[in-house]
N, C-alpha and C positions, 0 to 999 in steps of 0.2 A: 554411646559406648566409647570407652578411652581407648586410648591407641595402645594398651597393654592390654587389653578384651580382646580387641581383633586379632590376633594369631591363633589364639584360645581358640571361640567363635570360629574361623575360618580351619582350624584341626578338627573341631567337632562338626562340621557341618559336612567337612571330605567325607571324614571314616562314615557317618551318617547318609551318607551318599552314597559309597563304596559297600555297606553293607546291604543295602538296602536292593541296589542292582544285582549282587550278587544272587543273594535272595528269591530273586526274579527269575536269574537264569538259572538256576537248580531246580524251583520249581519248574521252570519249563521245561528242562531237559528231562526230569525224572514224572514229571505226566506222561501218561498213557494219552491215546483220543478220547478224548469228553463224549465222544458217540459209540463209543463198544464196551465192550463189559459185559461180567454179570449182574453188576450195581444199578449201571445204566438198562439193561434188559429189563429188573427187576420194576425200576420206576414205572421205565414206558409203558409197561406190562398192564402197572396198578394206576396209571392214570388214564388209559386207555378204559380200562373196567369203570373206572369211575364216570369217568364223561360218557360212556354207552349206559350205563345205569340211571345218570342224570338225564339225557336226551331223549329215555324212553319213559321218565318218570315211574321208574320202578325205586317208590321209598325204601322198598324191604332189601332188596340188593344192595342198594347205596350204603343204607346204613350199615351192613353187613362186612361192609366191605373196611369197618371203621373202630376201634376199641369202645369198650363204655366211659372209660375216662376219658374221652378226646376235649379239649379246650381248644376253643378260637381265640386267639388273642390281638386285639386288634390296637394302633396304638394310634395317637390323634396327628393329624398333620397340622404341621404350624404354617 
């Protein structure tokens, strides 16, 4: 990089900086707790039913518990 790049590069890497922590802290301030809700209620709710439906090996509950369209998509590790 020539020495007419580097102020460029070092402006773009601040505001890249600056925006990015900002970013951060918005999101954390404007988070609720990750542990309450009704979103969160709703999960623990339905993955609770699932893993009691899977532990007692009841297929018909399980599946019940799931769309007909449901897809696994599983992706390959490198």
């Amino acid at each position: 990089m020539n020495r007419r790049g580097r102020p460029l590069f070092a402006l773009l890497l601040g505001t890249f900086i600056s925006i990015t922590s900002l970013a951060a802290e918005e999101k954390t301030a404007a988070s609720p707790n990750e542990k309450s809700g009704e979103l969160f209620d709703t999960i623990a709710k339905m993955d609770a039913a699932i893993f009691a439906a899977f532990n007692a090996h009841d297929a018909d509950r399980l599946m019940s518990l799931f769309t007909d369209d449901l897809e696994f998509i599983t992706t390959p590790v490198a």
